[in-house]
Structure formats: structure tokens, C-alpha cells
N, C-alpha and C positions, 0 to 999 in steps of 0.2 A: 048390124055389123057382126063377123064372126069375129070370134074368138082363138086366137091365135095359138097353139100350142108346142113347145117344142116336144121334139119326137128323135127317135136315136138316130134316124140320119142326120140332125141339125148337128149331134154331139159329135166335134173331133175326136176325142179320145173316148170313144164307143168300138169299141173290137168288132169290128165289124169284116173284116177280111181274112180269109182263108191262106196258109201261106202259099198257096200256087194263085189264086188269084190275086196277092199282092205281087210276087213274083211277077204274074203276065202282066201290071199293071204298071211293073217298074221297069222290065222288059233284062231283069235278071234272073240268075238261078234261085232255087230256094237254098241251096249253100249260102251264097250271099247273105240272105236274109238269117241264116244261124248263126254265120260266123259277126253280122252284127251283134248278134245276143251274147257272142262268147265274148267279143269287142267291148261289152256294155253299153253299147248305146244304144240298143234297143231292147224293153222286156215286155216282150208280147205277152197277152192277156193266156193264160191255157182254159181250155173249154172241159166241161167234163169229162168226154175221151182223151184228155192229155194232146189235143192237136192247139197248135198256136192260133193266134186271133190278131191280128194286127190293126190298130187304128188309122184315122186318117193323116194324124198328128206321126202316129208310126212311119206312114209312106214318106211325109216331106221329110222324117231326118234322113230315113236312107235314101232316098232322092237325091238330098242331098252329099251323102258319103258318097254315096255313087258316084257324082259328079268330080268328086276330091280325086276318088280312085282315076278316075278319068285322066282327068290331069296330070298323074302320074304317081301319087302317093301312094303310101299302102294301105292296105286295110285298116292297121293300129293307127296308124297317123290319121287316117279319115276321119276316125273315130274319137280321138282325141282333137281333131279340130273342127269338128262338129260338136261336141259338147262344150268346147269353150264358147264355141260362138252362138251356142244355146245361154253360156251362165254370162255373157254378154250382154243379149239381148234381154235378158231377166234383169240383169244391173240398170241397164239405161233404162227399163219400164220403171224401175224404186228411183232411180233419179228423177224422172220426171212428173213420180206421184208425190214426189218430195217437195219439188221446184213449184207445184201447185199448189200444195199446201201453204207452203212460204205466202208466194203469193198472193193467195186469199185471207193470209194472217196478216198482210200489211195491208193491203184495203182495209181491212178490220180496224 
């Protein structure tokens, strides 16, 4: 049996994208993708020529800002409701590592 290893494309948050290939992959400008960083909700990785690096983890929030803007919001607002709905989904994760714990301390 081989031995299985992970490797940087397994890693989400691996900088792995140039910002014109995340651009073409998000099918926006690279503005877009600055004015996320100026927004805060995105801090791409910078490579040793000072060019940005984006992860994959990078694409789904702006994917998702994207999609806020879509709908009519503005860039600020995208951006601030994406990061709540990022410190959300982080809440309900500690809830539910919590609610297991409980759990296995009362079979206990």
C-alpha cells in the first residue's frame, strides 16, 4: 500500500495563485481583489517580488464578497458580512466541539 502524503495543492490556505489568475478564476478585476485587502477581508500571502499570492481559502471569501456585491451591496458591506459570516461559522464549529465534549463527559 502506498503511502499517502499531503502536498501543497491538498493545502487550502497554500498561496498558491497569482492575482490575475485568481482574477480570471473569479471572472473579476484584480481591483476587486485589492480593494478586498484594503476592505480587510483578504491578506494575500506577498511572494519575494512583492507580487500577491492568493489561496484557495482566499478565492471562496471573495467568491463569496463577490456574490454580496452582486446582490447589491457594497464593497464595505461585502466585506463586513463576510467576515461575520466567517466568525459565525468558527462559533458554531466551538459549539459543536463543545456539545461533544459534554457529551462524551456524560457517557463517562
Amino acid at each position: 500500500m502506498e503511502d499517502q502524503y499531503p502536498t501543497k495543492a491538498d493545502d487550502a490556505s497554500y498561496p498558491a495563485y497569482s492575482m490575475g489568475a485568481a482574477a480570471d478564476l473569479l471572472g473579476v478585476e484584480p481591483a476587486f481583489l485589492r480593494a478586498l485587502g484594503r476592505g480587510g477581508l483578504l491578506n494575500p500571502h506577498l511572494s519575494e517580488g512583492r507580487h500577491r499570492r492568493y489561496s484557495r481559502n482566499d478565492l471562496d471569501l471573495a467568491a463569496r464578497a463577490r456574490q454580496v456585491v452582486d446582490e447589491g451591496m457594497t464593497l464595505a458591506a461585502a466585506c463586513r458580512i463576510v467576515r461575520l459570516e466567517q466568525q459565525l461559522e468558527q462559533a458554531r464549529a466551538a459549539l459543536a466541539l463543545l456539545q461533544r465534549r459534554l457529551d462524551r463527559r456524560d457517557r463517562s
